[in-house]
KOLVO-214608 format. One record per residue (C-alpha): x, y, z; residue number from 1. Coordinates in Angstrom, 2 decimals. Example, Ala and Ser with C-alpha at 12.3 -4.5 7.8 and 13.67 -1.06 7.14 Angstrom:
PT,east,north,up,num
PT,12.30,-4.50,7.80,1 $
PT,13.67,-1.06,7.14,2 $
! end
This chain:
PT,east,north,up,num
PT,11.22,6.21,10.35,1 $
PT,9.19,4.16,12.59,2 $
PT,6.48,1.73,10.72,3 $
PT,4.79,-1.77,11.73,4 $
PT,6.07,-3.73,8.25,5 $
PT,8.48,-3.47,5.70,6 $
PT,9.69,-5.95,3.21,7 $
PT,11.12,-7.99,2.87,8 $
PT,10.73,-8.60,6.92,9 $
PT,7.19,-8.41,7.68,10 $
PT,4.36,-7.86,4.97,11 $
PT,0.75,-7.90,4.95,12 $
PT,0.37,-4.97,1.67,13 $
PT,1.16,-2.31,0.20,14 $
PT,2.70,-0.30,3.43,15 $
PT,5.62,-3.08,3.64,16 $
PT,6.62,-1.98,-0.51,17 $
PT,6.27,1.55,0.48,18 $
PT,8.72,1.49,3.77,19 $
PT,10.87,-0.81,2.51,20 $
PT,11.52,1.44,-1.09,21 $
PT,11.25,5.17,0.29,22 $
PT,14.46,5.14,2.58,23 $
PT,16.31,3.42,-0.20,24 $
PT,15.31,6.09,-2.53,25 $
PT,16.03,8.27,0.44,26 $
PT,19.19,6.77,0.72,27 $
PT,20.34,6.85,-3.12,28 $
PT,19.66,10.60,-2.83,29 $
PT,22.41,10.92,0.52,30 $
PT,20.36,10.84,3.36,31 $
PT,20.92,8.62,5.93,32 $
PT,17.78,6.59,7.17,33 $
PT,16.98,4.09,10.29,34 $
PT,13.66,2.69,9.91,35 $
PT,12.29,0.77,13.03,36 $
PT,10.08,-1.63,13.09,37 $
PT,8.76,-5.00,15.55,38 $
PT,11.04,-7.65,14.94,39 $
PT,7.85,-10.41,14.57,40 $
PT,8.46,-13.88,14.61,41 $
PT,10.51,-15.57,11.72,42 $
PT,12.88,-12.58,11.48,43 $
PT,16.43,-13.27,11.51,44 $
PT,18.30,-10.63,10.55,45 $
PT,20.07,-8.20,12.01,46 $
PT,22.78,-7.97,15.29,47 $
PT,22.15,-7.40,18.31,48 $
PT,23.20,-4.11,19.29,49 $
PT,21.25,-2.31,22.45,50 $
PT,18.53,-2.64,24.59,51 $
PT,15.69,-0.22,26.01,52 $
PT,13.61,0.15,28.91,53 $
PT,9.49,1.33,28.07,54 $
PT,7.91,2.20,30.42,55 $
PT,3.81,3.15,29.46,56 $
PT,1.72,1.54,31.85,57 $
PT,0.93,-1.55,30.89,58 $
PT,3.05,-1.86,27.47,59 $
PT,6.23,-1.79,29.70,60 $
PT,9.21,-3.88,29.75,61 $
PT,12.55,-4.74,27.91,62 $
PT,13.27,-4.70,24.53,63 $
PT,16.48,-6.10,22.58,64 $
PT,17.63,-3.93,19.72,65 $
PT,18.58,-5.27,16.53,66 $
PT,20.07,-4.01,13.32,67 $
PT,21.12,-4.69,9.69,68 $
PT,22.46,-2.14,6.94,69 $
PT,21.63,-2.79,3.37,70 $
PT,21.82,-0.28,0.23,71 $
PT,22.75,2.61,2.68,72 $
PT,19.41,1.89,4.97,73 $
PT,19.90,0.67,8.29,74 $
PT,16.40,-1.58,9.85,75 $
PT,15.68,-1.85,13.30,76 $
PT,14.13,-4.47,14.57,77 $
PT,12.16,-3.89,18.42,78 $
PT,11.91,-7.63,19.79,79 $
PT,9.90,-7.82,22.73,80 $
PT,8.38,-11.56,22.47,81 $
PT,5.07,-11.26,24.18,82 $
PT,3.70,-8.78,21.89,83 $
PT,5.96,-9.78,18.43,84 $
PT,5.77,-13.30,18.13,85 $
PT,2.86,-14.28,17.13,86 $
PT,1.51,-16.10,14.48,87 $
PT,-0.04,-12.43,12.92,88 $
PT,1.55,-9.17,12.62,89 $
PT,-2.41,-7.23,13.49,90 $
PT,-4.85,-10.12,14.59,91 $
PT,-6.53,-13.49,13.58,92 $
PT,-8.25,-13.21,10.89,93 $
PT,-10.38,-10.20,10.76,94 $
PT,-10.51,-10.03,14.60,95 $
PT,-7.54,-7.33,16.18,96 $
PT,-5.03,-8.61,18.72,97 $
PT,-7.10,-6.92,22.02,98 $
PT,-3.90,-5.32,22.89,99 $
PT,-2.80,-3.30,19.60,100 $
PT,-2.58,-0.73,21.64,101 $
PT,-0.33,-1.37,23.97,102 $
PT,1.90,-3.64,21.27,103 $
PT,2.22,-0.04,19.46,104 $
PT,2.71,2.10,22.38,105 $
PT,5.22,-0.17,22.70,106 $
PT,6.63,0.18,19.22,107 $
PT,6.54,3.46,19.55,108 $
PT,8.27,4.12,22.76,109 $
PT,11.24,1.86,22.02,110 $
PT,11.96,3.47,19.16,111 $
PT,11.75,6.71,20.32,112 $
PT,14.15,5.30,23.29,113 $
PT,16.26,3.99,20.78,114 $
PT,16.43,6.91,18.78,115 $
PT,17.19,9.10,21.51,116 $
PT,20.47,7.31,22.21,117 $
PT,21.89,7.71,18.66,118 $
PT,25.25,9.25,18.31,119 $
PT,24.36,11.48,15.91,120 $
PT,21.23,13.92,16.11,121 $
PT,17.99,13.25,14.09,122 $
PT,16.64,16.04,11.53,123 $
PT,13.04,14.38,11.18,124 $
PT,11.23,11.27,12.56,125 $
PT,8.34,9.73,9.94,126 $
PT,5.69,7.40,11.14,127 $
PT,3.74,5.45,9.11,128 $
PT,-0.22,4.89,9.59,129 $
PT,-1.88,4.59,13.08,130 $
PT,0.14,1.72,14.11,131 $
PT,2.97,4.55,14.61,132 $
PT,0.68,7.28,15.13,133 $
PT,1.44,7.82,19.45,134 $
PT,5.19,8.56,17.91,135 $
PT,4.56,12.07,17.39,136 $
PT,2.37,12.30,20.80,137 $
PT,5.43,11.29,22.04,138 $
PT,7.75,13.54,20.85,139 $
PT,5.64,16.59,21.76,140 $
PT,4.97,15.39,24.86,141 $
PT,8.60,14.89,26.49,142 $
PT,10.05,11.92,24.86,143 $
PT,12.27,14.08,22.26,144 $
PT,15.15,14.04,24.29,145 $
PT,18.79,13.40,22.96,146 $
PT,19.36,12.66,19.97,147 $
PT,15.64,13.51,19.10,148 $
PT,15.93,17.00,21.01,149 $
PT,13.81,19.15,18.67,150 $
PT,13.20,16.93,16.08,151 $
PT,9.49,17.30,14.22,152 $
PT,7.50,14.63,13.19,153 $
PT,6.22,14.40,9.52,154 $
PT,3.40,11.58,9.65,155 $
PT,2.04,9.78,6.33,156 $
PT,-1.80,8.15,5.87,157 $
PT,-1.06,4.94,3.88,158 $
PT,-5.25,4.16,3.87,159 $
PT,-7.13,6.29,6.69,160 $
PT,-10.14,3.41,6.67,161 $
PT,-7.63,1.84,9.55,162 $
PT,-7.81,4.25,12.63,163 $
PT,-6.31,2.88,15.33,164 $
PT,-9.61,3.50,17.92,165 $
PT,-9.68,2.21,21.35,166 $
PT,-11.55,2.75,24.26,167 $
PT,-10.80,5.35,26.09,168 $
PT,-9.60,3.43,29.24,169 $
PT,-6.32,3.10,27.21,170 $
PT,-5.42,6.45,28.06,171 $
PT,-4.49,5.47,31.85,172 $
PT,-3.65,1.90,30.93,173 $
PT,-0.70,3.49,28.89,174 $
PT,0.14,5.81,31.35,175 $
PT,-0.47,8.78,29.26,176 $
PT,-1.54,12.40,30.05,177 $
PT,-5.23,12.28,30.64,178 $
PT,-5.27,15.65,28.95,179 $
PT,-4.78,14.17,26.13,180 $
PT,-8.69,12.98,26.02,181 $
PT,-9.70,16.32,24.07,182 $
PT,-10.65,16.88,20.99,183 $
PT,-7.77,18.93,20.08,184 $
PT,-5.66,15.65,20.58,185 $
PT,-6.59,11.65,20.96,186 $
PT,-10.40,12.02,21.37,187 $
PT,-12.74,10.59,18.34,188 $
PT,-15.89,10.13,19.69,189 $
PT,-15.66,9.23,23.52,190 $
PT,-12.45,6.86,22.31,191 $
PT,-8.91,7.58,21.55,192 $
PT,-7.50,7.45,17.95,193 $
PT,-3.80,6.84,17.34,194 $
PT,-4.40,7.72,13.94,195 $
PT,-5.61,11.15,15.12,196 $
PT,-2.45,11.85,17.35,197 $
PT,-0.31,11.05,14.32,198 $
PT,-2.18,14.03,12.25,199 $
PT,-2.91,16.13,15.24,200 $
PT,0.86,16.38,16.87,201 $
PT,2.91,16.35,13.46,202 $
PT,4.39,19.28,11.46,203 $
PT,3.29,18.26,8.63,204 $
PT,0.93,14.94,7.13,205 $
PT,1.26,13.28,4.00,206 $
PT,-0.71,11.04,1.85,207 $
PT,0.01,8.51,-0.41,208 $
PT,-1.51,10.39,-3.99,209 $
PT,-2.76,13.56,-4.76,210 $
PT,-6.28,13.20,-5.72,211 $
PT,-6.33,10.91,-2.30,212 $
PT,-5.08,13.97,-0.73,213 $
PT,-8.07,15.90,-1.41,214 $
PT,-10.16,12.84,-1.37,215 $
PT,-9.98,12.33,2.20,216 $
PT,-11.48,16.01,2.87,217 $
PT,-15.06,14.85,2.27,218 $
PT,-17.53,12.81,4.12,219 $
PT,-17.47,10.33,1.46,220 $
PT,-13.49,9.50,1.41,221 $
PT,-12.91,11.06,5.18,222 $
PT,-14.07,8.01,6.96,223 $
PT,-15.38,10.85,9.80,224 $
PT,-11.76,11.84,9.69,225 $
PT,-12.39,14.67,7.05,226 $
PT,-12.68,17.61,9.61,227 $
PT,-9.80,17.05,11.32,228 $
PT,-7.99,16.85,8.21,229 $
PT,-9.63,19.91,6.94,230 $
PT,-8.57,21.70,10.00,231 $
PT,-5.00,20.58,9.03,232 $
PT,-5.70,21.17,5.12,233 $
PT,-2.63,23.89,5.11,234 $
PT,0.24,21.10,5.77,235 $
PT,-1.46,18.22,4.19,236 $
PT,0.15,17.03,1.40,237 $
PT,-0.28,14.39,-1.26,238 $
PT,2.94,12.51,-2.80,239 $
PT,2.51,10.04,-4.58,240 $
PT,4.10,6.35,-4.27,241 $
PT,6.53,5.29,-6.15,242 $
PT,7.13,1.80,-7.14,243 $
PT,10.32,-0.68,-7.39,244 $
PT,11.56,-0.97,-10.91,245 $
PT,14.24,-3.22,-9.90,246 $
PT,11.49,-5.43,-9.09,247 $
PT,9.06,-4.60,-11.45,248 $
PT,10.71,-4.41,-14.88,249 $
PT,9.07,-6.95,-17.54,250 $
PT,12.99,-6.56,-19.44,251 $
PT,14.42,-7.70,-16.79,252 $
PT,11.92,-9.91,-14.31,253 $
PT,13.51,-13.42,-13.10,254 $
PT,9.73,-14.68,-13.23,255 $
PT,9.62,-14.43,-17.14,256 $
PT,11.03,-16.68,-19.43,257 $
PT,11.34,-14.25,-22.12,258 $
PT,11.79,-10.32,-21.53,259 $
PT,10.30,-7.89,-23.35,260 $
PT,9.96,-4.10,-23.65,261 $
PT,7.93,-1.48,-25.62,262 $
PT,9.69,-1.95,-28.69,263 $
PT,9.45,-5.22,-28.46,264 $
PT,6.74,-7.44,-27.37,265 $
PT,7.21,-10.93,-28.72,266 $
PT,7.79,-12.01,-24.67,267 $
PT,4.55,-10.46,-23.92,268 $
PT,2.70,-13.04,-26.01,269 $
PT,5.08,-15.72,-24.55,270 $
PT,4.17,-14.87,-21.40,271 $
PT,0.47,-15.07,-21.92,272 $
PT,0.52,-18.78,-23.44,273 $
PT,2.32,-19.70,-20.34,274 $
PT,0.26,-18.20,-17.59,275 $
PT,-3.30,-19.74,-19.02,276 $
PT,-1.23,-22.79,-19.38,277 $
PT,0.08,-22.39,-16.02,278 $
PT,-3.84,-21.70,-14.22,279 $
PT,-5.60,-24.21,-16.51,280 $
PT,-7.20,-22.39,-18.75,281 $
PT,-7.53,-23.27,-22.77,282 $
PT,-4.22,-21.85,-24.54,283 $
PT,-4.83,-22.68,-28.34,284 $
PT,-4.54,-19.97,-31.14,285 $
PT,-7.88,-19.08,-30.76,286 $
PT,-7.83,-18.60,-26.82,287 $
PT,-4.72,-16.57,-27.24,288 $
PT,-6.29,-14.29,-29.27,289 $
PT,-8.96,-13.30,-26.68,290 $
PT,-8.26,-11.05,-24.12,291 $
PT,-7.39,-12.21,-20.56,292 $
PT,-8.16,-9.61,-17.58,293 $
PT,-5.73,-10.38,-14.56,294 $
PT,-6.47,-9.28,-10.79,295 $
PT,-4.49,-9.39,-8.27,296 $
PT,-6.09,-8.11,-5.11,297 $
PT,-7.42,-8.24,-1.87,298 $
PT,-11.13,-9.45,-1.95,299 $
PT,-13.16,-6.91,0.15,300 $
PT,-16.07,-3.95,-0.71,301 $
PT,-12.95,-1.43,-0.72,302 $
PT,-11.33,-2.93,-3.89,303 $
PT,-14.53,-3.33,-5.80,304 $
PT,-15.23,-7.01,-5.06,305 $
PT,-19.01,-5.99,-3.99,306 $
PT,-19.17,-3.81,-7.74,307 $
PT,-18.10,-7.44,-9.11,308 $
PT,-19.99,-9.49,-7.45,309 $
PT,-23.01,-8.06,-9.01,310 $
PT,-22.15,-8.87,-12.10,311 $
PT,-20.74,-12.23,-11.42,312 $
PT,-23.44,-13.98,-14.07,313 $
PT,-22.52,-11.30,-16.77,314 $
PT,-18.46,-11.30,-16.67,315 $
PT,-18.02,-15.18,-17.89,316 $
PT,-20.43,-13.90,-20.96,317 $
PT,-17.83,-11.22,-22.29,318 $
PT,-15.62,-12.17,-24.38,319 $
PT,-12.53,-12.29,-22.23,320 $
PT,-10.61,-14.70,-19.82,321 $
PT,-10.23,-14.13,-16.32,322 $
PT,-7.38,-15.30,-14.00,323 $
PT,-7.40,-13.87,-10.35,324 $
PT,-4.91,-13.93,-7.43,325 $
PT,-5.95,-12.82,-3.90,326 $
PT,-7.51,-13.66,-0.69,327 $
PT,-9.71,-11.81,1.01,328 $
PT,-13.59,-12.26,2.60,329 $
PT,-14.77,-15.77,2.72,330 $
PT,-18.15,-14.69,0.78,331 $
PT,-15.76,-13.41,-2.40,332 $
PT,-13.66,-16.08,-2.17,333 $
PT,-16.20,-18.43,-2.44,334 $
PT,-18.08,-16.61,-5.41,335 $
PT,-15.12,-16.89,-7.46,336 $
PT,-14.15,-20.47,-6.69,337 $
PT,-17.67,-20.98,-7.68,338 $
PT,-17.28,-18.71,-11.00,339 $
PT,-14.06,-20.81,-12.05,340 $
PT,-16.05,-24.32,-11.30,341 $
PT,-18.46,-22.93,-13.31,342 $
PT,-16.41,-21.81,-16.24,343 $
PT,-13.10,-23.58,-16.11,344 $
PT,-12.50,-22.29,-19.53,345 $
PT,-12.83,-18.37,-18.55,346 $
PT,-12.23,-17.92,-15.10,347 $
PT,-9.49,-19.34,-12.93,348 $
PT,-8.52,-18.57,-9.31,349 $
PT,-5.65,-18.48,-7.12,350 $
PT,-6.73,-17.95,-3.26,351 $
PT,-3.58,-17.19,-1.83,352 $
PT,-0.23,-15.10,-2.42,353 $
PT,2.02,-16.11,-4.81,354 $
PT,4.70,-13.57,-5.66,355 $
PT,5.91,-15.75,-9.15,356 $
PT,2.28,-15.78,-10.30,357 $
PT,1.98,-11.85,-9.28,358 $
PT,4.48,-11.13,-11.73,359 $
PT,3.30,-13.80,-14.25,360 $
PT,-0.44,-11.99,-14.21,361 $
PT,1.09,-8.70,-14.70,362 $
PT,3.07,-9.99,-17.86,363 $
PT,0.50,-12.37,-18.67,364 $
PT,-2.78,-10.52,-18.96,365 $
PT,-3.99,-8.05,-21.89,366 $
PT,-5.96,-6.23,-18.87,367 $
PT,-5.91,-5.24,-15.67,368 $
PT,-8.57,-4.38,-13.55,369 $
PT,-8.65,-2.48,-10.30,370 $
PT,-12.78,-1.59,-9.36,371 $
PT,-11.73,-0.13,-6.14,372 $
PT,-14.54,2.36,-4.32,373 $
PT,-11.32,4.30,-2.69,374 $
PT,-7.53,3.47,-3.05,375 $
PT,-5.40,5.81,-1.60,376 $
PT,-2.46,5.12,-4.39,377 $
PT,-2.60,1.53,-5.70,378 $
PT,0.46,-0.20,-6.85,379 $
PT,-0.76,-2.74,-9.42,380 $
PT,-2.03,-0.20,-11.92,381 $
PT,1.31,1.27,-11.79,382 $
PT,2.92,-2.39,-12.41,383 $
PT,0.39,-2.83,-15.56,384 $
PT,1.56,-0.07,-17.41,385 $
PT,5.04,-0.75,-16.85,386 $
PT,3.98,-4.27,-18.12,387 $
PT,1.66,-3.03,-21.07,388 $
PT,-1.38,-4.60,-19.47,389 $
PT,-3.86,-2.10,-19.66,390 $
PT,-5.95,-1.05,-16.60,391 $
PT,-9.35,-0.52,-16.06,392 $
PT,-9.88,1.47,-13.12,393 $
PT,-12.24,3.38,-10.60,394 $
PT,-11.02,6.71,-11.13,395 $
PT,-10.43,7.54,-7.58,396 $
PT,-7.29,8.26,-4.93,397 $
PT,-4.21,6.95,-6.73,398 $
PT,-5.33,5.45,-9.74,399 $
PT,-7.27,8.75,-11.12,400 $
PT,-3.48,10.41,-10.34,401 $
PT,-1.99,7.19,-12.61,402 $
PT,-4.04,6.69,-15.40,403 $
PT,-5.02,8.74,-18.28,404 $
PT,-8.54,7.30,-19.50,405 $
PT,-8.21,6.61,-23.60,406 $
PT,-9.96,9.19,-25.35,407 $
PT,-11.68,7.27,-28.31,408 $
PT,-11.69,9.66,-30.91,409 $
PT,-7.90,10.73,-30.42,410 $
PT,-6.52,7.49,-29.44,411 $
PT,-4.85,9.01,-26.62,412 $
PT,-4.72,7.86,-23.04,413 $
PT,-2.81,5.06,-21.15,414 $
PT,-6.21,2.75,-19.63,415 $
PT,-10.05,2.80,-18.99,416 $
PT,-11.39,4.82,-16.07,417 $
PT,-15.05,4.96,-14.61,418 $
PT,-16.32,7.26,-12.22,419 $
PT,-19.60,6.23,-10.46,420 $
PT,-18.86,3.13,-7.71,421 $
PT,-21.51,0.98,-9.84,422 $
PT,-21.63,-2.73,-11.52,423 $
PT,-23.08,-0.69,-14.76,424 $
PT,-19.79,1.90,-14.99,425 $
PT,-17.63,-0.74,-14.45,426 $
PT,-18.72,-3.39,-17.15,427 $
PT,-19.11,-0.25,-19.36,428 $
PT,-15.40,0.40,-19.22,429 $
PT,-14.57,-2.85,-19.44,430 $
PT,-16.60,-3.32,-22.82,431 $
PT,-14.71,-0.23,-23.72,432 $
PT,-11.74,-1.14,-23.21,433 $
PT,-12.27,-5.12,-25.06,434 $
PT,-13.76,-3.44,-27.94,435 $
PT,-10.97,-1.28,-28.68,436 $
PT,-8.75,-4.38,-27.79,437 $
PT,-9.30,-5.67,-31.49,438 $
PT,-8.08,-3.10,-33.05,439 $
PT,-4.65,-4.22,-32.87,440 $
PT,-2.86,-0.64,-34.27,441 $
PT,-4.90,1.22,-31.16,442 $
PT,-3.95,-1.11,-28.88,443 $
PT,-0.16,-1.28,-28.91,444 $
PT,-0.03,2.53,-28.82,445 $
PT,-2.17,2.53,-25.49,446 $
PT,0.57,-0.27,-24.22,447 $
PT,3.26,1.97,-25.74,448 $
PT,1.60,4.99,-24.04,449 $
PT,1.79,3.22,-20.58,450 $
PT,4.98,1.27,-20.83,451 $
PT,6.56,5.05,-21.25,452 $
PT,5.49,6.43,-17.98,453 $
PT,7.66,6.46,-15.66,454 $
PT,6.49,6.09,-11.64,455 $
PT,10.03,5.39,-9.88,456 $
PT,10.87,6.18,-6.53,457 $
PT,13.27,8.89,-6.91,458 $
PT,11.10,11.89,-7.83,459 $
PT,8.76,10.91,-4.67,460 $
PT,11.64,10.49,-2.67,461 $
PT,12.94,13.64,-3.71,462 $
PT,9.26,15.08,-2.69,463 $
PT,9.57,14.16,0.71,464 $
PT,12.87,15.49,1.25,465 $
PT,11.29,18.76,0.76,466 $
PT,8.97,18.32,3.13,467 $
PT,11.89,17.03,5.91,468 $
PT,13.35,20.19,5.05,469 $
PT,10.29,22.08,5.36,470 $
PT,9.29,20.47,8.90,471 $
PT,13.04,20.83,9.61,472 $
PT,12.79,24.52,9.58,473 $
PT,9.11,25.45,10.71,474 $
! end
């Protein structure tokens, strides 16, 4: 596998989770895995144990090769200083590093250089998202030698709203085939795409859910990508992310102070008490009683924050708490500080990343909301029901795949789900949802509901092995 991030090394969202659990899972099922990645600054770990020559243009030069085995997965680390230690894994704020695309041509060909060395032959390389998307361009274009001879690519779409698109100039710079500015390969638009070379030049492409899978084959979801991934609708397939429940487990999280399950939620209610305590807000008998919505999220127009902003004088009128954890554009950020100054006894904020408080929200909060105009899979929602903290969702990409919207008259369903990307759906599921929340009976048998699903790695993993086998034999 060859990916920019991975936890616990290098993470920046939900792609570090997802490459750091599916070779594990991979690995628990008897495949062996190497998964490559830069080796940034402020990574330690690993041996050194080779070193490769790249040679594309101007992302040439050395690279020292190191390694570390854990749970049956060995990591690779590519360190090449000038384009891995920097203070950012992708850029400075919102502005990209002006030579992504020769850090990841880089990335690309040193693992493939690497690879190709191995004593042992590959069955199947994976990249991950356009930061790894010239890996299969490689390997169809000459660099599947040795231990790669005749390997095929399988490439996975973690979010396609992040292309990879540079001028076209890149071509040369990189010392790539010029043929390769066509439409039929790296050419979006009088630029190149690495994202498009990873779908164009692999065996098969996978996405991160199901419903995202067909999501991203219209206009509204496709991001101008959906004809291209219409034209490779045949071997496009969704599987859906797993998530860690060695991690994620409220009977057995180190961040709570008393564990609780489905049958028993006593350390549910503990937990509550201690996160409004532990944020500021009021915690007597009569606050505990009303419902507190957690979210933990990136603040952009993607996951909602636009939707929410737009009812910013409305949500502190509800009757329910808020506590939020995330960073995101300065505009949102600002709006909520502003919310929580506003009504330190309903809203409080958290502008950072704190991976106790994650966990606290989660166990904390009666609610869970996740407004998002497209998510590809989502982990939180996943988390919540695990957690019995019932979401309120968008139901779009991963979450519609996730969550069963309660049906009212049978009682049945595991969260709330809206459909149109609007302030007036949203607050309308969220009044749902905090009107049903007093009936106490209904309630616990939507947490029940949730807390019984069951979203672990090993059936995804198990997914994708089919599809290595699949590619394998084309």
């Amino acid at each position: 596998m060859v990916a920019s991030e991975a936890a616990p090394f290098a993470k920046t969202g939900g792609l570090a989770d997802v490459v750091s659990a599916l070779p594990r899972a991979l690995a628990h099922l008897g495949h062996a895995v190497d998964l490559v990645i830069p080796r940034y600054r402020g990574i330690t770990a690993g041996e050194r144990i080779a070193r490769v020559a790249v040679r594309h243009g101007e992302a040439s030069g050395d690279a020292d090769i190191y390694a570390v085995d854990e749970a049956g997965v060995r990591t690779v680390f590519v360190d090449h200083p000038p384009y891995y230690h920097r203070e950012h894994l992708y850029g400075l704020g919102s502005t990209d590093y002006p030579d992504n695309a020769a850090r990841f041509a880089f990335l690309a060909g040193a693992a493939l250089a690497w690879g190709a060395t191995a004593r042992e032959r590959y069955d199947v390389v994976h990249a991950h998202d356009w930061q790894a998307g010239l890996v299969p361009v490689l390997l169809r274009c000459g660099a599947a030698v040795g231990a790669l001879g005749g390997a095929p690519a399988v490439f996975t779409i973690h979010n396609l709203a992040y292309q990879g698109i540079f001028d076209a100039r890149w071509l040369s710079r990189l010392d790539l085939d010029p043929t390769l500015m066509d439409a039929a390969a790296l050419e979006f638009w009088g630029r190149i795409s690495f994202l498009k070379g990873g779908i164009v030049f692999s065996r098969y492409v996978t996405t991160v859910s199901r419903q995202y899978a067909r999501d991203i084959l219209t206009p509204e979801f496709g991001f101008g990508f959906d004809g291209i991934l219409r034209s490779r609708s045949q071997d496009l397939i969704g599987i859906l992310n797993g998530i860690d429940y060695d991690q994620w487990d409220p009977a057995r999280d180190p961040y709570l102070s008393v564990p609780y399950d489905a049958s028993r939620l006593d350390g549910k209610a503990v937990a509550k008490r201690q996160l409004l305590e532990l944020v500021g807000l009021p915690a007597g008998d009569e606050d505990r009683r009303r419902p507190l919505v957690g979210l933990i999220s990136r603040m952009v127009d993607q996951k909602g924050f636009d939707l929410l902003a737009g009812l910013a004088e409305d949500l502190p009128r509800l009757d329910a708490s808020f506590v939020l954890l995330g960073t995101g554009e300065r505009r949102y950020e600002d709006l909520w500080r502003s919310l929580a100054a506003r009504h330190p006894e309903r809203v409080a904020v958290r502008i950072g990343f704190d991976e106790a408080l994650a966990h606290r929200i989660e166990a904390g909060a009666d609610l869970f909301l996740m407004p998002s105009r497209f998510e590809p899979c989502g982990l939180n929602q996943m988390y919540s029901l695990r957690y019995g903290t019932v979401p309120v969702v968008r139901a779009t990409g991963g979450l519609a795949d996730t969550v069963q919207d309660v049906d009212t008259a049978t009682g049945e369903g595991t969260g709330f789900a809206f459909r149109e990307a609007s302030g007036a759906a949203l607050i309308g599921a969220l009044r749902r949802a905090l009107d049903l929340y007093r009936n106490r009976t209904a309630w616990r048998r939507i947490q029940a509901a949730g807390m019984r699903q069951n979203f672990s790695w090993d059936a995804s993993a198990r997914q994708y092995a089919g599809i290595y086998e699949r590619a394998y034999n084309k």
